[in-house]
Legacy VTK file of the C-alpha trace (Angstrom):
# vtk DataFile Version 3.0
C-alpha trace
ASCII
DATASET POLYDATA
POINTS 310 float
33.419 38.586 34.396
32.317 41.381 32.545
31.156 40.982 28.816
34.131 40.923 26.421
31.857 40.880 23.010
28.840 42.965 23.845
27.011 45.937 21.157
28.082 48.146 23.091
31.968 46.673 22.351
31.036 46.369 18.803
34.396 47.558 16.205
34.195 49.027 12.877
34.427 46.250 10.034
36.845 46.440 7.119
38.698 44.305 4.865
41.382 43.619 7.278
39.187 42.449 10.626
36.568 40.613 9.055
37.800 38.059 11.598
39.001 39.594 14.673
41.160 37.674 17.045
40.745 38.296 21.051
43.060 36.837 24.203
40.720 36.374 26.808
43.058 34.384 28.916
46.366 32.212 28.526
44.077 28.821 27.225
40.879 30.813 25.495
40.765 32.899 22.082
37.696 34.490 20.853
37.709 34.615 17.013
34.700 37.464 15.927
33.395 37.601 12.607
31.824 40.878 11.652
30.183 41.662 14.974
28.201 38.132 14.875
29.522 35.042 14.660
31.219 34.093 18.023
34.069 31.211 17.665
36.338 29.789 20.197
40.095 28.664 20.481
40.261 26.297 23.375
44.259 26.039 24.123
45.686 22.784 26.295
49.454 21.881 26.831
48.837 19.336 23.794
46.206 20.286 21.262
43.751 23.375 20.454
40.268 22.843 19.636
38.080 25.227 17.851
34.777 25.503 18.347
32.782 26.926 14.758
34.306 28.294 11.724
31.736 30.582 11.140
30.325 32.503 7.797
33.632 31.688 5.586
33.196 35.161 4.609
37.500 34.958 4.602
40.296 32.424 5.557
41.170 33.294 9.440
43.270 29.824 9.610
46.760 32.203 9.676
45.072 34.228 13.503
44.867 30.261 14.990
48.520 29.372 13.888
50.101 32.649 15.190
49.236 31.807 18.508
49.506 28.061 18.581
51.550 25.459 16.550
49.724 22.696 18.569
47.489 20.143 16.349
43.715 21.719 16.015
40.948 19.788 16.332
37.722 21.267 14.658
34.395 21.277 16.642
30.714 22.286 14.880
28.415 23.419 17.673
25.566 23.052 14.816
25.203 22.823 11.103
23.785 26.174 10.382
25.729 28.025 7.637
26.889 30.783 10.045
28.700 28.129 11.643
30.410 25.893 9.499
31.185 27.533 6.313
34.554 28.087 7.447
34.956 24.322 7.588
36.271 24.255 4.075
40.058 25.835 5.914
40.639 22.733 8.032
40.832 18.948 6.614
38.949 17.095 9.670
35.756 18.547 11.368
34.089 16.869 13.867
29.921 17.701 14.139
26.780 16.002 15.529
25.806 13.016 12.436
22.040 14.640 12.774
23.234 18.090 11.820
25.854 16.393 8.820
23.286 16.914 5.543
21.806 20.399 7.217
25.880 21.363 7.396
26.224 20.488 3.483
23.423 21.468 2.626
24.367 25.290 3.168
27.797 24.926 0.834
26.207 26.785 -1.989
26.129 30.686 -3.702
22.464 30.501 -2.587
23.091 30.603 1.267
26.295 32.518 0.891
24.253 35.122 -0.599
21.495 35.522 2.340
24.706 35.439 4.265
25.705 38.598 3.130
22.066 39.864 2.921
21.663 38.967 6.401
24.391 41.052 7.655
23.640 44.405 6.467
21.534 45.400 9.267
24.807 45.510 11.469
27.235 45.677 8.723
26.027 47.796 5.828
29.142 47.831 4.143
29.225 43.999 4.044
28.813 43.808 0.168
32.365 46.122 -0.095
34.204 43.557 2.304
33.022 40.369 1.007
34.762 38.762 -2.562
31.572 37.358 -3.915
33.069 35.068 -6.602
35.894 33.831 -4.116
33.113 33.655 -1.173
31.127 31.223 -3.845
33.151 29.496 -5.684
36.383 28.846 -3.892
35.312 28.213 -0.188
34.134 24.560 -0.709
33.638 22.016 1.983
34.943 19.379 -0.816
38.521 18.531 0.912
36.790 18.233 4.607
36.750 14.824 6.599
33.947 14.545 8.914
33.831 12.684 11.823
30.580 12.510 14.276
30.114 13.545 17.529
28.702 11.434 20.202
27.514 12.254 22.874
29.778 12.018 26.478
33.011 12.375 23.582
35.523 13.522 25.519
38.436 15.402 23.929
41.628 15.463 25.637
43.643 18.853 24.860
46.054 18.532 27.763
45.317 19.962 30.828
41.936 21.111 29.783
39.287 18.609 28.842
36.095 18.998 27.032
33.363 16.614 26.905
30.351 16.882 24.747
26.824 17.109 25.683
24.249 16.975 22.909
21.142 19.616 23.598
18.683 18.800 20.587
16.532 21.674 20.190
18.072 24.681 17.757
18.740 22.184 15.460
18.308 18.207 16.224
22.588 17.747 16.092
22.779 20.961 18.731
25.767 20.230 21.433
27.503 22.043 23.911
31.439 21.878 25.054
32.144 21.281 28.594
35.430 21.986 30.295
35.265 20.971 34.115
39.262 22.257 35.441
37.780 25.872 33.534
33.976 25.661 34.573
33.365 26.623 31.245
30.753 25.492 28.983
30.159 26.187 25.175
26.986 26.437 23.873
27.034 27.452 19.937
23.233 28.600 19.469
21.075 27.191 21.744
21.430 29.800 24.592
22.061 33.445 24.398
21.966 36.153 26.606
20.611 39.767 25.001
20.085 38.184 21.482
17.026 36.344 20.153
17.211 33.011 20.484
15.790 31.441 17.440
14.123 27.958 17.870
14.389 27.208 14.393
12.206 28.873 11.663
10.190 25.908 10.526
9.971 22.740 12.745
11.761 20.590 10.338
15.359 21.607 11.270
14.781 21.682 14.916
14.249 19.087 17.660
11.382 18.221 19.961
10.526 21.108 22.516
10.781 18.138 25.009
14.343 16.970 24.276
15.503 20.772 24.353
14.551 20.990 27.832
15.837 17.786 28.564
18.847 18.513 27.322
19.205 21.816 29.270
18.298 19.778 32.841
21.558 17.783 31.944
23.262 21.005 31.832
22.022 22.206 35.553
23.830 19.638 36.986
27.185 20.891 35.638
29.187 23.151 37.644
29.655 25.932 35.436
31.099 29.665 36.489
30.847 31.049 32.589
28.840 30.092 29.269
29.989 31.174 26.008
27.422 31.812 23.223
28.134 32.150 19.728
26.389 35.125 19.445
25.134 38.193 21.674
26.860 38.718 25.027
29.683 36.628 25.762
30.319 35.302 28.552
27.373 34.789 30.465
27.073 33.310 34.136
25.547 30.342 35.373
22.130 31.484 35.595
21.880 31.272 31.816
21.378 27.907 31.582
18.553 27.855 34.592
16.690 30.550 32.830
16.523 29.453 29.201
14.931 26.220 31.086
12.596 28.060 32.743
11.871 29.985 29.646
10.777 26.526 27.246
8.787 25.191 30.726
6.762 27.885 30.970
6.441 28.559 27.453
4.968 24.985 27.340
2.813 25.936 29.964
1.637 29.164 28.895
2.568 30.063 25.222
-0.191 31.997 23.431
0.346 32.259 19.495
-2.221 35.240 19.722
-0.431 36.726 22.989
3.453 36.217 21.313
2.444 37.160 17.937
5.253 40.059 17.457
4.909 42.220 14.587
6.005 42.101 11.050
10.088 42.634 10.751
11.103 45.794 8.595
12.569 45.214 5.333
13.332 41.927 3.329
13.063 38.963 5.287
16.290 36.635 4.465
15.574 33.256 6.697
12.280 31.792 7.436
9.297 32.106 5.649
8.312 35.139 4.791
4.113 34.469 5.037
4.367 32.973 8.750
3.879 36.186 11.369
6.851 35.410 14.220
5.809 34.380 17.247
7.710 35.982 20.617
8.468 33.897 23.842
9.683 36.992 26.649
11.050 35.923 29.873
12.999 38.076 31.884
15.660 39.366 29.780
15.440 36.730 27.409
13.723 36.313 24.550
12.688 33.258 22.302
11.702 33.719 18.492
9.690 30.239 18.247
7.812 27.848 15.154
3.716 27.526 16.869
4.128 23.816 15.624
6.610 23.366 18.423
4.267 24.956 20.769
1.316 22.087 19.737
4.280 19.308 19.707
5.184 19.850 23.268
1.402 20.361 24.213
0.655 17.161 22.493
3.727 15.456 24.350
2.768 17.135 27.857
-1.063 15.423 27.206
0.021 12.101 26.852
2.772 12.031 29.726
0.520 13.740 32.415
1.559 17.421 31.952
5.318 16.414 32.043
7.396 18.690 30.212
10.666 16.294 29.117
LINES 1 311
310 0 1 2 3 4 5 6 7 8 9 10 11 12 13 14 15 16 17 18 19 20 21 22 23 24 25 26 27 28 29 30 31 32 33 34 35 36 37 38 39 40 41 42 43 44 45 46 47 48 49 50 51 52 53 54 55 56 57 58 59 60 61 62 63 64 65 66 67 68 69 70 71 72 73 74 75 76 77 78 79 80 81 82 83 84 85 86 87 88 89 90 91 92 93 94 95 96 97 98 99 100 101 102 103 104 105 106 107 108 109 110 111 112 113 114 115 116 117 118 119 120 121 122 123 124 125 126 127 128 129 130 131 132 133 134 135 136 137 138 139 140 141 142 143 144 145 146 147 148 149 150 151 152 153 154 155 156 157 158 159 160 161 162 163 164 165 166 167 168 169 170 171 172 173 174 175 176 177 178 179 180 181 182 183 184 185 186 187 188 189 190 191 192 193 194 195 196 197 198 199 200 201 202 203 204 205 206 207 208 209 210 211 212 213 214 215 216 217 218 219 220 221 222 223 224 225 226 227 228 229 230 231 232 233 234 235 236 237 238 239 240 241 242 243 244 245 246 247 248 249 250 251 252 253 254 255 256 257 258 259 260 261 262 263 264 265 266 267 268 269 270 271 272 273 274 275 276 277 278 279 280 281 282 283 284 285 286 287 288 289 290 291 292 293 294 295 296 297 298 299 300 301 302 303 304 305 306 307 308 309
């Protein structure tokens, strides 16, 4: 399948298409906000789930209920702000209980703002399309219900199934949506194809190097025809999952803080910390933006399990 959200696909942003809405098929809806944020509208003959709500940067409830009046269930792939903000549009929201306080923890002007920051790169009008005060003040995630995640959850939309697999790693409350009659897995942030993937910015909010690739080996066994990222190129194939793998094992093997030092970013930095050089994982076309703690916790791990790598 050829890429449907791609840079090269990449529309004009104004007030109106903040959030655009995209038929990919009769049963899945891509919902795009500002070139970035990937979410997904997962239609059975019973129920919709959606996958994300994304930046919150404006209410997108009204491009769900125009093409389904079936009950919507509400799906976090993580708790990063870019991905849950929009939470405050939906009553019930189901996300991993390890990623609950991160989730909260992002409901705030603070984070909004490096929101918007963040986005000027690919949006530079951002700060004409975004109602600050509303953005900050009205978008709360006060009237939400959340319910947690386990792992193996299965959630029955009719006709289309999707079952949850957790993949600590990005974040420690990471998971992935499976759909076996579709082939189709979900994976929020944890794999992307022709975008950085970003194993966290300090080692805090991540997971062990060890469980990441654990998780991914789970993944392998699935059979999977397309994976849908929430950001860069969507879909992907298969070989997505088999490569970011390969990428963490022989990253373990044969990272090199000195070798994958990349060089200073341009401009402000919003996320991370701004004193810690970034460190670059390449393999093939991927690339991995990655903490050097992880690279001594999975060193550390391999030492005392005999070079094993999960």
């Amino acid at each position: 399948m050829d890429s449907i959200i791609c840079p090269a696909k990449y529309r004009t942003i104004t007030r109106e298409n903040i959030v655009e809405r995209i038929q990919v098929n009769d049963w899945l809806y891509i919902l795009d906000e500002v070139n970035s944020a990937i979410m997904y509208l997962i239609v059975g003959s019973k129920g919709a789930l959606l996958f994300d709500t994304g930046y919150g940067f404006v209410g997108f409830k009204h491009l769900i209920t125009e093409v389904t009046d079936l009950p919507i269930t509400v799906v976090c792939s993580h708790g990063h702000d870019d991905h849950v903000l929009g939470n405050y549009e939906f009553g019930e929201v189901y996300i991993a209980k390890a990623d609950y306080a991160l989730c909260i923890s992002n409901d705030n002007p603070e984070q909004k703002e490096k929101q918007i920051l963040s986005r000027r790169i690919k949006t530079p009008n951002i700060d004409d399309l975004v109602d600050r005060e509303e953005y900050f003040n009205r978008t709360k995630m006060e009237g939400c219900q959340f319910r947690f995640t386990q792992d193996d959850d299965i959630f029955d939309l009719g006709g289309i199934t999707l079952k949850v697999f957790s993949v600590p790693g990005h974040t420690p409350g990471s998971i992935a949506l499976y759909t076996p009659e579709k082939k189709a897995l979900f994976s929020g942030d944890f794999m992307m194809k022709n975008h950085k993937l970003v194993y966290a910015q300090g080692i805090e909010i991540s997971a062990p190097p060890q469980d990441f690739i654990r998780g991914l080996g789970r993944l392998e066994k699935l059979d999977v025809e397309t994976v849908w990222p929430a950001h860069g190129d969507a879909p992907a194939g298969p070989e997505l999952i088999t490569d970011t793998r390969a990428m963490l094992i022989e990253w373990a093997h044969q990272g090199d803080p000195e070798k994958d030092e990349a060089p200073k970013p341009k401009g402000n930095v919003v996320f991370g910390d701004p004193k810690r050089k970034p460190h670059i994982y390449r393999y093939k076309d991927l690339e991995m933006n990655y903490n050097v703690d992880h690279l001594w916790q999975i060193r550390d791990y391999m030492a005392q399990h005999d070079g094993a790598v999960e």
